[in-house]
C-alpha positions as CSV (number, residue, x, y, z in Angstrom):
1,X,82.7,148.0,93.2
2,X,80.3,146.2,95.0
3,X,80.2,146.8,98.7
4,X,78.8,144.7,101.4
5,X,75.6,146.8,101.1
6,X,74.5,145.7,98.2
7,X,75.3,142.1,99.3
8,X,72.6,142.7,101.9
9,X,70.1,144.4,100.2
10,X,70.4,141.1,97.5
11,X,70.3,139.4,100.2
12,X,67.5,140.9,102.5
13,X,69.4,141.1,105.6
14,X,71.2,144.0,107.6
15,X,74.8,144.4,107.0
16,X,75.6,142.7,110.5
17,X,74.2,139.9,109.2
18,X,76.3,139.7,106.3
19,X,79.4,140.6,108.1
20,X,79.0,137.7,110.7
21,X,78.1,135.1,108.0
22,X,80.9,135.5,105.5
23,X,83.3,136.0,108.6
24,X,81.9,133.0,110.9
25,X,82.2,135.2,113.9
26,X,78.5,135.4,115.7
27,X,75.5,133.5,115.3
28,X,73.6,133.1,111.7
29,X,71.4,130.0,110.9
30,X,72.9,128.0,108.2
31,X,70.1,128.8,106.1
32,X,71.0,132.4,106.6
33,X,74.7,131.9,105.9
34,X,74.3,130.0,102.5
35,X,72.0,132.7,101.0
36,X,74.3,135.5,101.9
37,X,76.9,133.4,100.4
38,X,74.8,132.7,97.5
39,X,74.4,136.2,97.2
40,X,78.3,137.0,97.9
41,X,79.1,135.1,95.0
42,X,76.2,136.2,92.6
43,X,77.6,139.4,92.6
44,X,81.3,138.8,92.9
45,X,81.6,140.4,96.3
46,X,85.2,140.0,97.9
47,X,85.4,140.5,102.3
48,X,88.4,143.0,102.4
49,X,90.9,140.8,104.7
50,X,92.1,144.9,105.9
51,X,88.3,145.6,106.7
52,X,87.6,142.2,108.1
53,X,90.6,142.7,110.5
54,X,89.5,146.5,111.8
55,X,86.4,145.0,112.2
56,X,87.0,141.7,114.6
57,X,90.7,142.8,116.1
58,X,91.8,139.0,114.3
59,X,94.1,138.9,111.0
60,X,92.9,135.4,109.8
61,X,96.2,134.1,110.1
62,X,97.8,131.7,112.3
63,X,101.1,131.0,113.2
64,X,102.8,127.3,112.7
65,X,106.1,126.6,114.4
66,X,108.1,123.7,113.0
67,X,111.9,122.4,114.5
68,X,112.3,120.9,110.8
69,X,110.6,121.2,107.4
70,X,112.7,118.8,105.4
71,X,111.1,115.7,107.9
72,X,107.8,114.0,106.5
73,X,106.0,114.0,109.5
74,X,106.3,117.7,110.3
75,X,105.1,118.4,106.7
76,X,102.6,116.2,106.8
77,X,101.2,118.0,110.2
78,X,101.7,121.0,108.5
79,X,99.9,120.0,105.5
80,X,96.8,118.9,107.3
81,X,96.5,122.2,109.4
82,X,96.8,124.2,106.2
83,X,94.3,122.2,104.4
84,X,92.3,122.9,107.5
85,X,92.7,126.7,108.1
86,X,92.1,127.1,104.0
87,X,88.5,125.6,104.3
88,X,87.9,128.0,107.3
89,X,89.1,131.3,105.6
90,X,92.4,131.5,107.5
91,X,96.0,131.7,106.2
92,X,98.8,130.0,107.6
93,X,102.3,131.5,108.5
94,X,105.2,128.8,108.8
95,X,108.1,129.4,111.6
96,X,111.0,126.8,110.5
97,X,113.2,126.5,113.8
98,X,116.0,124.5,111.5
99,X,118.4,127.4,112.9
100,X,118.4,126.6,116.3
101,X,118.3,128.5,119.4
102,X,118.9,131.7,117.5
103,X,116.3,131.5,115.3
104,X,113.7,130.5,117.7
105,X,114.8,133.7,119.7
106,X,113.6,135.7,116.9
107,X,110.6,133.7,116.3
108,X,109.4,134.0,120.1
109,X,110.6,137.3,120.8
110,X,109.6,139.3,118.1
111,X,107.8,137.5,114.7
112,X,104.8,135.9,117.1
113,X,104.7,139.1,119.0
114,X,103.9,141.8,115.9
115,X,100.3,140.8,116.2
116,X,100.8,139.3,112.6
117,X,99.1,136.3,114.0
118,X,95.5,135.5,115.7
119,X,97.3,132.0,117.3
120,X,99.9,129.6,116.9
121,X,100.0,126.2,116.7
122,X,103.5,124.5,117.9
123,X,105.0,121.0,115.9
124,X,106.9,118.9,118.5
125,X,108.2,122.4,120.8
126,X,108.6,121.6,124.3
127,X,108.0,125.4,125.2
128,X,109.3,127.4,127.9
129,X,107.3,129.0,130.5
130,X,108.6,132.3,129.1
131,X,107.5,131.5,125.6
132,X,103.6,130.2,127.1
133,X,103.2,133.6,129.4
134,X,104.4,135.4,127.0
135,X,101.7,134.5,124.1
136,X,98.8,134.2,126.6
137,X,99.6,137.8,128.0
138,X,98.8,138.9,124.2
139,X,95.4,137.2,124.0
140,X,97.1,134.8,121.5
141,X,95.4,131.2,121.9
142,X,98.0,128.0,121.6
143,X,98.2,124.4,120.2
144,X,100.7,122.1,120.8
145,X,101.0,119.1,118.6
146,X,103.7,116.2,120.3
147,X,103.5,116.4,123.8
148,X,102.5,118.0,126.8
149,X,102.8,121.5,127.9
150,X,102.0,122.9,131.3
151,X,99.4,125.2,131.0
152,X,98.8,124.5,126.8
153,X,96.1,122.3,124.9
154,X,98.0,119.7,123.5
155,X,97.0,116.8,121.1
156,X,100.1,113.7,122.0
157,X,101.1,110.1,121.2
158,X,101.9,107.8,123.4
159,X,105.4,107.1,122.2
160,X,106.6,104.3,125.1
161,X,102.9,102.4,124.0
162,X,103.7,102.9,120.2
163,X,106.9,101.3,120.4
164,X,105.9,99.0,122.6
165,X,102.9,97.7,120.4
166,X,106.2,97.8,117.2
167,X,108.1,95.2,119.8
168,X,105.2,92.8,120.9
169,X,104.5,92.5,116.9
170,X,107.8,91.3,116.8
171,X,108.0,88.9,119.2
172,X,104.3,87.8,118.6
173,X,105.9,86.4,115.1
174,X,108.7,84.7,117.3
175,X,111.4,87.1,117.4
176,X,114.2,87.4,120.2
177,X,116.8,88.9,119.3
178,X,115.3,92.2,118.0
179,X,117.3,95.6,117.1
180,X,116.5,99.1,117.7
181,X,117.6,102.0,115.5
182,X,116.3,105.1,117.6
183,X,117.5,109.1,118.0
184,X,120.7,110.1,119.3
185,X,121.1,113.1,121.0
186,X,120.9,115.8,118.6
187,X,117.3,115.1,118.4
188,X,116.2,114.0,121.7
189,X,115.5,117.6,122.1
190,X,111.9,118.3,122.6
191,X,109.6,115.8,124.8
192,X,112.6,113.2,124.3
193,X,110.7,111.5,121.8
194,X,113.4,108.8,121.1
195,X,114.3,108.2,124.3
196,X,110.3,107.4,125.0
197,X,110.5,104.8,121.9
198,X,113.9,103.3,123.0
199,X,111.8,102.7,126.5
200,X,108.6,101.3,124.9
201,X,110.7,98.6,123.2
202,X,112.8,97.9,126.2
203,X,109.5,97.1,128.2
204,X,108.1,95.3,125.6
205,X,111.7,93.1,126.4
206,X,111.4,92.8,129.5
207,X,107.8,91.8,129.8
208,X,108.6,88.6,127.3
209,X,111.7,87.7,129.6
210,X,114.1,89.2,127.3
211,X,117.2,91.1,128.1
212,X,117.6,93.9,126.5
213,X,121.3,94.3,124.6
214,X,123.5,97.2,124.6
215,X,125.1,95.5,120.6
216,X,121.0,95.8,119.7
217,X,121.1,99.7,119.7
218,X,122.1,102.1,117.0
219,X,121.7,105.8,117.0
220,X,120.4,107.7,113.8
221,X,118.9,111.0,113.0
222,X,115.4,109.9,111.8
223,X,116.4,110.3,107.9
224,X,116.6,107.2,105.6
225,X,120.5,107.6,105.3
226,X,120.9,107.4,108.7
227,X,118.9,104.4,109.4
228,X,120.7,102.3,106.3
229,X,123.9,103.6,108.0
230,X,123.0,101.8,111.0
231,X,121.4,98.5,109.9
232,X,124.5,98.1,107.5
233,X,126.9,97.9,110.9
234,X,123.9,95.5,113.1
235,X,122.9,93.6,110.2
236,X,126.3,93.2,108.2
237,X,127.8,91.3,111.9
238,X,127.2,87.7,110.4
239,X,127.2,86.9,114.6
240,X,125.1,88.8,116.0
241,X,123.0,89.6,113.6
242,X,119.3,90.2,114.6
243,X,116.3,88.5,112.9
244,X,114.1,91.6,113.3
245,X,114.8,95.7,113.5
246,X,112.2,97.9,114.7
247,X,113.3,101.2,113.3
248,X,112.2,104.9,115.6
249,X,110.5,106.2,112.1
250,X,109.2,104.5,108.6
251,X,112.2,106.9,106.8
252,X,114.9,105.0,109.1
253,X,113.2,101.6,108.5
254,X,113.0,102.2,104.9
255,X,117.1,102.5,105.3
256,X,116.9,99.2,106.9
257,X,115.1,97.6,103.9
258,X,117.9,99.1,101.1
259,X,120.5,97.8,103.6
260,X,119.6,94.5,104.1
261,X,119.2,94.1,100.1
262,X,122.4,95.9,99.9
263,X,124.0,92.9,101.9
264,X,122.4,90.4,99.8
265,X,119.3,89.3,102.7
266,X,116.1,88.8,101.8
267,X,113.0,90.7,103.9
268,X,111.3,89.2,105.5
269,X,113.0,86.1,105.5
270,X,116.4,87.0,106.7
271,X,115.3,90.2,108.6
272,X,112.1,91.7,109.7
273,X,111.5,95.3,109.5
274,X,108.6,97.1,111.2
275,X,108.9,101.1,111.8
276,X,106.4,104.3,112.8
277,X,104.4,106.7,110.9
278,X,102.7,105.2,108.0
279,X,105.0,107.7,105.3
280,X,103.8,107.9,102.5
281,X,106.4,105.5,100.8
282,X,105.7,102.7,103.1
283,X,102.9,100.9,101.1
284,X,105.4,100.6,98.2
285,X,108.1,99.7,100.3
286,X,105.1,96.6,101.9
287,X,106.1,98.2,105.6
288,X,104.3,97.1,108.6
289,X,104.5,100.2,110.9
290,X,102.5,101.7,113.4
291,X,100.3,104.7,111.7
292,X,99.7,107.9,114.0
293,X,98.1,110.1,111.2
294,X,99.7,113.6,111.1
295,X,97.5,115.3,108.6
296,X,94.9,114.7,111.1
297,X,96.6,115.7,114.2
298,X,97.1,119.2,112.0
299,X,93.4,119.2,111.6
300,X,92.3,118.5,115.1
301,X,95.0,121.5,116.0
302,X,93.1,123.7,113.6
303,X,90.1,122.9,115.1
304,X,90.6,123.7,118.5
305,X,92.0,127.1,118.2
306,X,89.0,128.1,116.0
307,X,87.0,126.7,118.6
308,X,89.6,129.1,121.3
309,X,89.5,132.1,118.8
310,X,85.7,132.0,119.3
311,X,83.9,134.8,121.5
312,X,84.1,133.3,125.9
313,X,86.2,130.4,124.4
314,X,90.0,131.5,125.2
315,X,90.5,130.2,128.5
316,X,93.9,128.6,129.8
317,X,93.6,124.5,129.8
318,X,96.5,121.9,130.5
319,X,94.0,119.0,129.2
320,X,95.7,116.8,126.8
321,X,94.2,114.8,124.2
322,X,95.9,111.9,123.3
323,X,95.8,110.9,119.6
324,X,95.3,107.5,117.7
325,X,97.8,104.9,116.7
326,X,97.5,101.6,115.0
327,X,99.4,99.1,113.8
328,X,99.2,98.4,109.9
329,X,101.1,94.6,109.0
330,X,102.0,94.6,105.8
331,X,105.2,92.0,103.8
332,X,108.3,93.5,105.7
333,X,107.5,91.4,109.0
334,X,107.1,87.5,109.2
335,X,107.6,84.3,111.3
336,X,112.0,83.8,111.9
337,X,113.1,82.1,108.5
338,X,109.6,82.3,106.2
C-alpha cells in the first residue's frame, strides 16, 4: 500500500509538506501543492479521512440544518453548499427539522454535539442563545443563511426591500389594485420571513397613495397547492378581482398562473403574476420574479466557515452580509388589459 512516504519521496518533499498540501491546512505554494498532487495521483495514494482526522482534531465534515427539505429553496441552498464542501474535500451531514421542536431537541442537544461535525451551517434557524453558546463552547464555528443571529455570521436578504421592489414593478406597469398571497402562521416561524414580505408590499402601497386591503390578502404555505388555493378564492370574485398578484414565493405564484387558466383568464392580460426566488420552473412558466440565488448563498456559507475552520480565524462576529437580489421581467407581468 502506498503510504504518504513514498508520496514524498516521489515528490521531493518532507512528509509535512505532503500532509499540509493534500489536507489545505498550513502554508504550501501552489506550485508545491500541485506536484504533491501530481504525485498523489501518479501513485494512487488515498489521505486516510481516520488519519487525516487524528492528525488536525477536524472530521471534514460539516453539519447543515434545514426546517424543510421538500421546499426548493432550502434544497437549492443545500445543493450549492454541498457542491461547495465537495470541491474542498469536506463531506456534508444534513439535519432535516421537518419534525418540529422534538426533533431539533435531538439535533441541538446531542447529533451536533458528538463531535461528528467540524461546523454547521444553519438554513433559515432563528437560533437560541442556548443553541449559539452551546456550539461556540465546543470550538464548533457557525453559519447562518436567512437572517440575523446575535453573536453568528450570517449571510441575509432583505425581505421588506424584495417585496417591495415585486410591488413597485407592479404599479410601475399601472397596477392598483394588487393582491398578496403570503405565509400564514405555521411558517412565520423563523426571522418572520412572510410577515417581512407582507410589510415590503404594504410600503410599496403606501408610498404610491394606495390603501392597502384587508380582501387583497390570502394566507398559504409557500407550496404551489397552496398558492392556487388562494388565487382561485381572490381571482374567482368577478368584483373584486385584482389585476395583479404578487405571490411570497415563485412555487405559490406558479399556483397563481394554473388558477387563473383554471378560471378561463388569460396572463398577463387578465392578471399579472410576479413572485420570488427565480425556481427553477419559472423560465418555463415566463415568471417575472425577484432572483436571490440560493446555490450561491450555500457557497458563500461554505466559504466562510473554511475561512473560520482555518488556524487564528475562529473568532465570534455578529457582522452580517446581506446578499443580492434582482428583479428578472419576463411574460407573466404587463400593462392592465395588454
Amino acid at each position: 500500500m502506498v503510504g504518504i512516504d513514498d508520496v514524498a519521496r516521489h515528490a521531493g518533499v518532507s512528509t509535512a509538506t505532503v500532509s499540509r498540501a493534500l489536507s489545505g491546512n498550513g502554508h504550501v505554494s501552489p506550485a508545491t501543492r500541485l506536484k504533491v498532487e501530481a504525485s498523489a495521483g501518479e501513485l494512487g495514494y488515498v489521505v486516510s479521512s481516520t488519519a487525516s482526522s487524528l492528525a488536525s482534531g477536524r472530521m471534514k465534515n460539516i453539519g447543515v440544518v434545514v426546517p424543510f427539505l421538500d421546499r426548493w429553496f432550502f434544497s437549492s441552498v443545500v445543493e450549492g453548499a454541498q457542491k461547495s464542501l465537495l470541491k474542498n474535500g469536506f463531506d456534508l451531514t444534513l439535519f432535516s427539522l421537518t419534525g418540529g421542536g422534538g426533533e431539533r431537541r435531538i439535533v441541538f442537544n446531542h447529533f451536533l454535539l458528538r463531535q461528528r461535525v467540524d461546523a454547521v451551517i444553519a438554513i433559515s434557524l432563528e437560533l437560541t442563545t442556548t443553541e449559539v453558546a452551546t456550539l461556540h463552547a465546543l470550538d464548533k464555528p457557525l453559519v447562518g443563511v436567512g437572517g440575523p443571529i446575535e453573536g453568528v455570521r450570517t449571510l441575509t436578504i432583505d425581505d421588506v426591500a424584495v417585496a417591495r421592489l415585486a410591488t413597485e414593478h407592479l404599479l410601475s406597469l399601472g397596477h392598483t389594485r394588487i393582491a398578496h398571497i403570503g405565509g400564514n402562521e405555521d411558517v412565520d416561524r423563523d426571522f418572520h420571513l412572510p410577515t417581512n414580505r407582507r410589510v415590503g408590499y404594504e410600503l410599496a402601497l403606501t408610498a404610491a397613495g394606495i390603501t392597502p386591503a384587508a380582501e387583497l390578502f390570502r394566507p398559504a404555505d409557500f407550496t404551489m397547492k397552496s398558492g392556487y388555493q388562494a388565487a382561485i378564492q381572490l381571482l374567482g370574485n368577478p368584483r373584486g378581482r385584482p389585476s395583479a398578484v404578487f405571490a411570497g414565493s415563485d412555487e405559490m405564484a406558479i399556483g397563481v398562473i394554473l388558477a387563473a387558466r383554471d378560471l378561463g383568464l388569460v396572463v398577463p392580460r387578465d392578471v399579472s403574476v410576479i413572485g420570488i426566488d427565480d425556481h427553477e420552473l419559472a423560465d418555463f412558466f415566463g415568471l417575472t420574479t425577484i432572483a436571490q440565488f440560493p446555490q450561491g448563498q450555500g457557497e458563500k456559507a461554505v466559504e466562510i466557515l473554511l475561512d473560520r475552520l482555518r488556524p487564528g480565524q475562529n473568532q465570534l462576529s455578529s457582522l452580517n452580509t446581506p446578499m443580492p437580489f434582482e428583479l428578472l421581467v419576463r411574460s407573466s407581468t404587463a400593462r392592465p388589459g395588454e
